[in-house]
C-alpha positions as CSV (number, residue, x, y, z in Angstrom):
1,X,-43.2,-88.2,254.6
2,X,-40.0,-87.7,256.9
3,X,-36.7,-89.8,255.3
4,X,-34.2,-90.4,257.7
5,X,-30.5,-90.7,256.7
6,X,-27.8,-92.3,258.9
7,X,-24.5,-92.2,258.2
8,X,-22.0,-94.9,259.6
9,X,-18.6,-95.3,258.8
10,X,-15.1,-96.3,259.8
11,X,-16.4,-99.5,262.1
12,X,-13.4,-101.6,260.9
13,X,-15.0,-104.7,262.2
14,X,-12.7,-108.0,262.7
15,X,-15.2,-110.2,264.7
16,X,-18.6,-110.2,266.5
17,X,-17.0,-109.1,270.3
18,X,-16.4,-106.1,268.2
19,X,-19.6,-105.2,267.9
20,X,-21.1,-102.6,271.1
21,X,-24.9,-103.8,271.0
22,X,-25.3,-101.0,273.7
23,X,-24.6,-98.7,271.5
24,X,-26.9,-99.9,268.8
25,X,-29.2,-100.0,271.2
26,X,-28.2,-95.8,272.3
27,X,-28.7,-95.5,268.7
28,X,-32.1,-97.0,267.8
29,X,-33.6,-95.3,270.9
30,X,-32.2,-92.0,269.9
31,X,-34.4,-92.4,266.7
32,X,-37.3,-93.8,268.2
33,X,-41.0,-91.7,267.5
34,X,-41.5,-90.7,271.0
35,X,-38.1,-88.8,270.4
36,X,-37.7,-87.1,266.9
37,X,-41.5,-87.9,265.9
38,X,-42.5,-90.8,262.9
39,X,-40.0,-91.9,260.5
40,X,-41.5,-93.6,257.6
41,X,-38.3,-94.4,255.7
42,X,-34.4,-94.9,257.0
43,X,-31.2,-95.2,254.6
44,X,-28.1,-96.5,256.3
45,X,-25.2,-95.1,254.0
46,X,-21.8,-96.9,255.1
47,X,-18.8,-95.3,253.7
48,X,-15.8,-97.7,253.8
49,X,-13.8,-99.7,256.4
50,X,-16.5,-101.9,257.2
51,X,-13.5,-104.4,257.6
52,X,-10.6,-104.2,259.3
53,X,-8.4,-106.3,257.1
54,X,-10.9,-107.2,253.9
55,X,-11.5,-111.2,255.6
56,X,-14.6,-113.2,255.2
57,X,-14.5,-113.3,259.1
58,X,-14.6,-109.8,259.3
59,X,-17.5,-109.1,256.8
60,X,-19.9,-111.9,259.2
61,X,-19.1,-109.9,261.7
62,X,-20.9,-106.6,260.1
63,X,-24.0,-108.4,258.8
64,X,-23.9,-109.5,262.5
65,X,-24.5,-106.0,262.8
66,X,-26.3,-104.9,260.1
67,X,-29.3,-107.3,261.7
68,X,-28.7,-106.0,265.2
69,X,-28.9,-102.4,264.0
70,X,-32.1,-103.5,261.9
71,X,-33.8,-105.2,264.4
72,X,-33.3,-101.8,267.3
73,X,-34.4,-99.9,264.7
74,X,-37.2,-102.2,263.7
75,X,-38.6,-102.2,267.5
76,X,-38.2,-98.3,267.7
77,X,-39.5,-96.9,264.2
78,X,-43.8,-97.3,263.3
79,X,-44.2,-100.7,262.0
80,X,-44.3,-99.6,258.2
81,X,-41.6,-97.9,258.7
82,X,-39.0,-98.9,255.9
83,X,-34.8,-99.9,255.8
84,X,-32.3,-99.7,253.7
85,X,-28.6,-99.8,253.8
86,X,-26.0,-98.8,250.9
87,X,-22.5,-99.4,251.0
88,X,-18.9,-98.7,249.4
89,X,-15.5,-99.9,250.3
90,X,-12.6,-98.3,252.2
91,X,-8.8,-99.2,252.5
92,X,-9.5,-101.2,255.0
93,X,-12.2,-103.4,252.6
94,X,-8.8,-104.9,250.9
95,X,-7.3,-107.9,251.8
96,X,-3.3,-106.7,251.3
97,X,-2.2,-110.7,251.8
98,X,-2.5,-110.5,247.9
99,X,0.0,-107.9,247.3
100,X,3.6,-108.7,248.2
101,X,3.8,-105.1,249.6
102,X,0.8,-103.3,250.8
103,X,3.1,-99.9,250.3
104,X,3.4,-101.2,247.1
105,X,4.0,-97.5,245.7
106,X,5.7,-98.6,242.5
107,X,2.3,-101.3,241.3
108,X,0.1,-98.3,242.2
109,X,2.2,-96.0,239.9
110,X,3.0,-98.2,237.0
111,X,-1.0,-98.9,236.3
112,X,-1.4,-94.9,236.2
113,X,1.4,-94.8,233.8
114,X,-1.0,-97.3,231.5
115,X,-4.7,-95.6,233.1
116,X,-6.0,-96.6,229.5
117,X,-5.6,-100.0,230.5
118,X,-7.9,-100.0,233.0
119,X,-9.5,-103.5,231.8
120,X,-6.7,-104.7,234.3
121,X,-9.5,-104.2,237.0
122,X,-10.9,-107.3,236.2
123,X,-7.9,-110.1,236.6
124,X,-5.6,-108.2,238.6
125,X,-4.8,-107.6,242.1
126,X,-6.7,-104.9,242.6
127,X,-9.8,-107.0,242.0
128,X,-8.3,-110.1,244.0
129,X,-7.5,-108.6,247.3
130,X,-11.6,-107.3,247.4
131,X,-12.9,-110.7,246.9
132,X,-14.2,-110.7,250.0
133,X,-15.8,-107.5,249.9
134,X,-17.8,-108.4,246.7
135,X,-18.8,-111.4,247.6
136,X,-20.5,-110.0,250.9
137,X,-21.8,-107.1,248.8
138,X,-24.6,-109.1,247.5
139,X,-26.1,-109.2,250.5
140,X,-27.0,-105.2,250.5
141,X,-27.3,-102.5,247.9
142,X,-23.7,-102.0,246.7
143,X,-21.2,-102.6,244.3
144,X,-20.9,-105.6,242.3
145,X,-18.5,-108.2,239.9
146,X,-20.4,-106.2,237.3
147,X,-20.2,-103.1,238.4
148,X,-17.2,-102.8,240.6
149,X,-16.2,-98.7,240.2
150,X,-19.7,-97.2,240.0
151,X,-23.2,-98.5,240.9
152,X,-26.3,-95.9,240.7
153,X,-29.9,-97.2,242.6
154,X,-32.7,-95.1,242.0
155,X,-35.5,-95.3,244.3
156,X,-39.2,-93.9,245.0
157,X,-40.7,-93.7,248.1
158,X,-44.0,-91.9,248.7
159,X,-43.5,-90.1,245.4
160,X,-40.2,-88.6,246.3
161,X,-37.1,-89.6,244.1
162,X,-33.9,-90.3,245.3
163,X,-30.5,-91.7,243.5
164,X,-27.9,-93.0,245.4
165,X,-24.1,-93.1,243.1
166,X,-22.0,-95.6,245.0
167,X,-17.8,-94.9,244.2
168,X,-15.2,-97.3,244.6
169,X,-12.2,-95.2,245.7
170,X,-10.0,-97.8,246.9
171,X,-8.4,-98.6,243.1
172,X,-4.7,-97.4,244.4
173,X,-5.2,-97.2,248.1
174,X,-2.3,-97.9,250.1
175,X,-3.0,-98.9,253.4
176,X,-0.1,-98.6,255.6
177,X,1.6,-94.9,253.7
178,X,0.1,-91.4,252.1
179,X,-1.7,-92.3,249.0
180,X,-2.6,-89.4,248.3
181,X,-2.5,-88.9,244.4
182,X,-2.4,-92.4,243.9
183,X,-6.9,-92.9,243.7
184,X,-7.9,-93.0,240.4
185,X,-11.3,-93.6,238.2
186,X,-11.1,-93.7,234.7
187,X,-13.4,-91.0,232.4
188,X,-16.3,-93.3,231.9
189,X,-17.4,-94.0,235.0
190,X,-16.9,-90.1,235.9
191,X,-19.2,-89.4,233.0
192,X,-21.7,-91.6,234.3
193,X,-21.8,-90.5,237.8
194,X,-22.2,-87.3,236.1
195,X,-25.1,-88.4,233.9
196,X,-28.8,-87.0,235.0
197,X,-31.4,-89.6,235.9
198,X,-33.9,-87.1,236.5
199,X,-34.2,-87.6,240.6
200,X,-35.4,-85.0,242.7
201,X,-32.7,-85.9,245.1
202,X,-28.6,-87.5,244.7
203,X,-26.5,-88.4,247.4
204,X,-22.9,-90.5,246.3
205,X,-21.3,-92.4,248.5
206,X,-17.2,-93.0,248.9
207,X,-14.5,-93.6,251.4
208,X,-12.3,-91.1,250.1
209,X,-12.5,-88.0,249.0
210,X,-11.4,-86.1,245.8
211,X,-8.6,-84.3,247.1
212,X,-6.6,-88.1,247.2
213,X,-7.1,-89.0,243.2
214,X,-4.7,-88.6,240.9
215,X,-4.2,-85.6,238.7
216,X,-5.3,-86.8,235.8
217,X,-8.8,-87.3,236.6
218,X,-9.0,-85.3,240.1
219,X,-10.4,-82.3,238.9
220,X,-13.0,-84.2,236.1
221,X,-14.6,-85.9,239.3
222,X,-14.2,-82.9,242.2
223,X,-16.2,-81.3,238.8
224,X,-18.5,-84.4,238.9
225,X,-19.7,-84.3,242.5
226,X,-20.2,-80.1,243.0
227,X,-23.8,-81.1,241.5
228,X,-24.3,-83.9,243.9
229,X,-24.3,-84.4,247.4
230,X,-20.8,-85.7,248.9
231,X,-21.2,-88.1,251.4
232,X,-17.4,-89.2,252.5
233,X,-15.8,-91.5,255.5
234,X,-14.8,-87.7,256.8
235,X,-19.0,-86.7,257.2
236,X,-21.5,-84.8,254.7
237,X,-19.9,-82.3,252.7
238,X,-21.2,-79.8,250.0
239,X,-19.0,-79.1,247.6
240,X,-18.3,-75.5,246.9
């Protein structure tokens, strides 16, 4: 079995002219059999700033894509060849029309000063300004209404088990200043990202990296991902 991973990230999409179908097409032939041999399975893992500004407009745009991309690959790869395509948000992914500052420092730091209270998540404007993103993320493997921080999909192909831990690091992002200290994830979902599920293989997914979270959970989840694969908006990374 040979499993391909691809790793897009950064597109910030805002409409369809955006998209450079000669470059998916670069792209598709680049992985074709005649050039790196069969392929029997490909994960596309998209780290964040799928958007530009976190609009509707913006996410038709990349499914506009997402079937382009599929349908190179499609033609290139053997004809059982399988797709799949796991996402997680970026700064970008938010939709700052709902905050009446997007360098709202002062929100950002008066939640951290009540992190307990992190049931906020699901009626505040954190939750809001991602509509958009959610709403589209039905349409792939990703995060969800009900799962909006953390998301795990096992899967088993050709006897080979793989997890894939999705992170929502945008919970304090700041578009338009440093945010750096201002990410945060409270101790349960760490604890679950750091659960075992008994794969032979775990990859996890998010836009940014540990360095950017707060210190009251920053080292709890650099801890987290040293036993998993980092996969980040700045490339693959082991953790050492």
């Amino acid at each position: 079995m040979k499993l391909l991973f691809m790793h897009l990230s950064d597109l910030h999409l805002s409409k369809n002219d955006d998209i450079n179908e000669d470059a998916i097409a670069g792209i598709a032939q680049t992985l074709s059999s005649q050039n790196i041999g069969s392929i029997n399975h490909v994960l596309v893992l998209v780290t964040g700033d799928i958007a530009n500004a976190g609009k509707k407009n913006e996410y038709n745009a990349f499914h506009s894509f997402k079937e382009l991309l599929f349908s190179a690959l499609a033609e290139n790869l053997p004809h059982d060849a399988t797709l799949h395509m796991y996402i997680v948000p970026g700064n970008h992914d938010i939709h700052y029309d709902y905050f009446s500052n997007p360098d709202d420092r002062q929100y950002h730091e008066t939640f951290l000063k009540n992190q307990n209270n992190y049931t906020l998540l699901d009626t505040d404007r954190e939750v809001v300004s991602r509509l958009e993103f959610i709403r589209f993320s039905h349409k792939v493997n990703s995060l969800t209404p009900a799962a909006q921080l953390f998301a795990r999909y096992a899967i088993a192909l050709d006897g080979f088990s793989l997890e894939i831990n999705l992170l929502n690091t945008t919970f304090c992002s700041l578009m338009h200043e440093n945010d750096q200290g201002l990410h945060y994830l409270p101790s349960d979902v760490i604890k679950k990202l750091e659960s075992p599920s008994g794969a032979m293989m775990a990859i996890t997914l998010l836009h940014h990296s540990h360095q950017w979270f707060h210190d009251s959970c920053k080292r709890d989840l650099e801890r987290a991902l040293k036993e998993r694969i980092l996969l980040s908006s700045v490339g693959m990374n082991t953790l050492r």
